[in-house]
Structure formats: C-alpha cells, structure tokens
N, C-alpha and C positions, 0 to 999 in steps of 0.2 A: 342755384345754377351749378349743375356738374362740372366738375372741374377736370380736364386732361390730363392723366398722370404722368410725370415726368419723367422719360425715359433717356439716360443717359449711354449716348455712343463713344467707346473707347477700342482704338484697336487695340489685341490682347495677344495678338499673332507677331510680334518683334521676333522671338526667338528664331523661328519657321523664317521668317524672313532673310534674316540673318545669314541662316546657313545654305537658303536658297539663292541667295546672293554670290557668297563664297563659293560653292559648286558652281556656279554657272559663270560666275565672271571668269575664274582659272580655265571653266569648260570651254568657253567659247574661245578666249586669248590663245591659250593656251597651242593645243590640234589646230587651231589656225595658225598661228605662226611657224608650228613643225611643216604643215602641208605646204605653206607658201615656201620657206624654205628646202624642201625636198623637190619641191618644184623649177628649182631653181638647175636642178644638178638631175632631177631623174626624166627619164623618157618613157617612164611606164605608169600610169597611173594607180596598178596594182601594189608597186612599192609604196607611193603615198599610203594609198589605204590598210597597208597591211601594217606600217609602221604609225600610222594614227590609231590604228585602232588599238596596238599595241598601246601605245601611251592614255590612249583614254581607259582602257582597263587598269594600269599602272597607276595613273595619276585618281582615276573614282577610287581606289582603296587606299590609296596615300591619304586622299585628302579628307575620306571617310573615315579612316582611324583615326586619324587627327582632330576629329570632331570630335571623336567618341571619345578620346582621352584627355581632351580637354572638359567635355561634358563632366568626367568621370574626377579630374583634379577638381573642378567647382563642387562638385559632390563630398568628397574628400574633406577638402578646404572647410565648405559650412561643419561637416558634420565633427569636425578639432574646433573649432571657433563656438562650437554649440557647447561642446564638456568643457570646455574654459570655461563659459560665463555660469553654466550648472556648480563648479568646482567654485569659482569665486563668490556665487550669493551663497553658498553653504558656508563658507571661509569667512570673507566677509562682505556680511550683507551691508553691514554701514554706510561702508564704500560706495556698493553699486549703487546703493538709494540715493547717493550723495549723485552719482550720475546720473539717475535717472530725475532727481529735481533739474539737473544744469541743461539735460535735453526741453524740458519743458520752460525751465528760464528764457533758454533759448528763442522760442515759439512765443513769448511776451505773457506768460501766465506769472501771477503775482507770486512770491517767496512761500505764503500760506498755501495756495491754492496747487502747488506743485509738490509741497509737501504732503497734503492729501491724496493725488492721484499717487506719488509714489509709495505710501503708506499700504495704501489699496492694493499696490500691484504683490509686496512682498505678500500677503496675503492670496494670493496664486503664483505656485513660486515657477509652472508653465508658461502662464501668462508675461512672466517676468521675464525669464528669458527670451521670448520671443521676440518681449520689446526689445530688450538690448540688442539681440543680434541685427534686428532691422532699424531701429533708430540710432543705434552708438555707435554699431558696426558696417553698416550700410548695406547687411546681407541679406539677400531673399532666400525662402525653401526653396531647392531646385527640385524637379520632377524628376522622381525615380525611373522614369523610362528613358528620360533626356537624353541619356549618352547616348542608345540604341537611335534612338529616333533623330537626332541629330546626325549623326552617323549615316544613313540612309538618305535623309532629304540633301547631306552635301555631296553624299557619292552619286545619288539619281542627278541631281540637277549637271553634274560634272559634266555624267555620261549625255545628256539632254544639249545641253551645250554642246560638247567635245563633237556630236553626228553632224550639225549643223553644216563647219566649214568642211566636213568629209562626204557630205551628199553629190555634190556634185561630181568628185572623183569617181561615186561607183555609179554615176548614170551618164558620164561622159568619157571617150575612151582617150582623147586627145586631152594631156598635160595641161597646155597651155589655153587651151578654153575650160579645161575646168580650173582652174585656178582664178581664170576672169570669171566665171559663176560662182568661188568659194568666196572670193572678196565681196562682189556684189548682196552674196546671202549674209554672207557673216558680217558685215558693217551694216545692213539693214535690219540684221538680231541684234548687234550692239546698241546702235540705235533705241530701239524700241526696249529692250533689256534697261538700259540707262534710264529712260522716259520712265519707265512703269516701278522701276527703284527709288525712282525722285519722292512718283508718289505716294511709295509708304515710309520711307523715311523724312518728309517734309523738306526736303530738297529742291533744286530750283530743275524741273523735269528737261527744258531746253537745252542747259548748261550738262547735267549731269547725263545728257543722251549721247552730247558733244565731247566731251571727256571720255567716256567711258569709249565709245567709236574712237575716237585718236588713239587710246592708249593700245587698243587692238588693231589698229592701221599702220601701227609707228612700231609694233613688235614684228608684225608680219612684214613690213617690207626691211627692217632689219635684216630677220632670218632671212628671207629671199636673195637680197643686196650682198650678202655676206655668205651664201650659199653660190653665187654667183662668183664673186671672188676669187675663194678658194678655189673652185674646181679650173680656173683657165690653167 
C-alpha cells in the first residue's frame, strides 16, 4: 500500500516578520500620535500633513538604517566568532573536542558514542566549526543580503503604517473630523496589525490586537491632551 510522504510545515519567514513588525508598529504609533497632537493646536489640515509626512520620511530612514546596521553588526559578530573557533581547533583541538563531546553529553549520548561523533567531526575541520558556532555558540549564518533587505521591509512597512493615520487629513479639509476618521482608521489598523502579529508569533491574537490598539490610543490622546494644554 503506498504510503503518503511526509511533508513537514515550518514557518521560515520570522526574520521578515520581525522587521515587518518594527516598521509598522513605530508606523502606525508613531504619525498617529504627531497628527492627533497637531490636531490639537492646528486649524489647517495641511500642517498636519506636511509635518507627518515629514516624520514618516525621517522616521522610514531612521528606522531603516537601524535595521541595516544591526543586520550588519549580526554579520560582523558571526563572522569574529567564526575565526575564533577556526583559530582555537588549529590551537587547540583537544579542547574543542573536549566540547564538542560535553554538547552531545548533554543531548543523553553515552561518553563512547560522543567520542565517536566528535572524532568524526575533527576529521572535517568545516564541518567542525559550524558545529561549534551553532551548538556551543548559539549562532546561526546570517544572509549576506540581510542587512539590505532588512533595511527596506522596516523602512516600507514604516512608511505603510505612518499613510494610514494621515489619509484622512488629505481627503478631509476639516481638522477636527479628520482627526475623528484618523482614530477611527488607525485603531481599526491597530487592531487587525496586533491580530495578525499574534498569528505568526504564537501569541494570543485577541489580547495582542487589544494591547497593541491601546498602546496607539494612549500615545495619541497623550500627544493631543498635551498639545491642548500647552497652547491655552
């Protein structure tokens, strides 16, 4: 009887996720609490928009390079931690062997049987390294594009976010009703942003649509409340 081959589902997309995350949660927060605060104190809806749009340019390459250079330190970082462990199995291999038995002790293989595999490994002295950085060191290879493309998916998502709570200002000429359309749009992106974050992170999607809406309703009516303030 044929048998169905077992095909295993793994999402592999965390990274992507990540920095889709970080652009859009700052995007959305972010231009939305400037606008409800400018709201508070302007009579033209053209200052709102001219001074969001200002910040979502400002803030998509802030927080774009910040990707990229973090990308770019994780890149760094392995590729020192890689001529370390090249530099100590030529040094001493003894040593590392002596680690790479205590990783597989670890995992319940018997004192013989770990002696073998790490025997084995010094005999590829590639292979050896690669173990170490990812079982001793806990380091993955990063992807040579990573920084670039990290870099782009947090600055688009920014900017994706950041239009959101400012649509309404350029299709509304009155302040104070676009401001009541920027909340209504932007807590209903929050919302659903939080919900659909739950579910690739394994999160609880109700709770984290709930949170993530408050922390953008409790920044914006700050700034507004406090844009208010000020200007009496």
């Amino acid at each position: 009887m044929p048998q169905t081959p077992h095909i295993e589902h793994h999402f592999t997309g965390s990274e992507v996720v990540r920095d889709v995350v970080i652009g859009m949660s700052d995007g959305l927060t972010v231009p939305f609490a400037l606008a409800a605060g400018l709201s508070g104190v302007a009579n033209s809806t053209a200052i709102v928009i001219t001074a969001g749009l200002a910040e979502i340019a400002a803030g998509s390459i802030a927080m774009g390079l910040g990707g990229y250079l973090a990308a770019r330190s994780d890149a760094e970082h392995y590729a020192s931690e890689r001529e370390t462990e090249q530099r100590e199995i030529e040094t001493i291999p003894e040593k590392e062997t002596e680690e790479v038995e205590k990783v597989f002790l670890a995992y319940g293989l018997e004192k013989g049987e770990s002696a073998l595999v790490a025997n084995a490994l010094r005999q590829r002295p590639e292979a050896w390294i690669d173990f170490m950085m990812r079982f001793e060191l806990g380091l993955e290879k990063p992807n040579p594009k990573r920084a670039l493309t990290s870099a782009l998916t947090i600055g688009l998502s920014y900017i994706a976010g950041g239009l959101i709570p400012l649509t309404p200002y350029m299709l509304v000429s009155n302040v104070d009703v676009a401001l009541r359309y920027s909340v209504v749009f932007t807590l209903t992106a929050l919302l659903i942003f939080g919900y659909v974050k739950a579910r690739f992170t394994g999160a609880r999607p109700f709770r984290s649509a709930f949170q993530t809406a408050l922390i953008g309703g409790v920044a914006a009516g700050a700034a507004y409340g406090l844009a208010k303030y000020i200007s009496k």
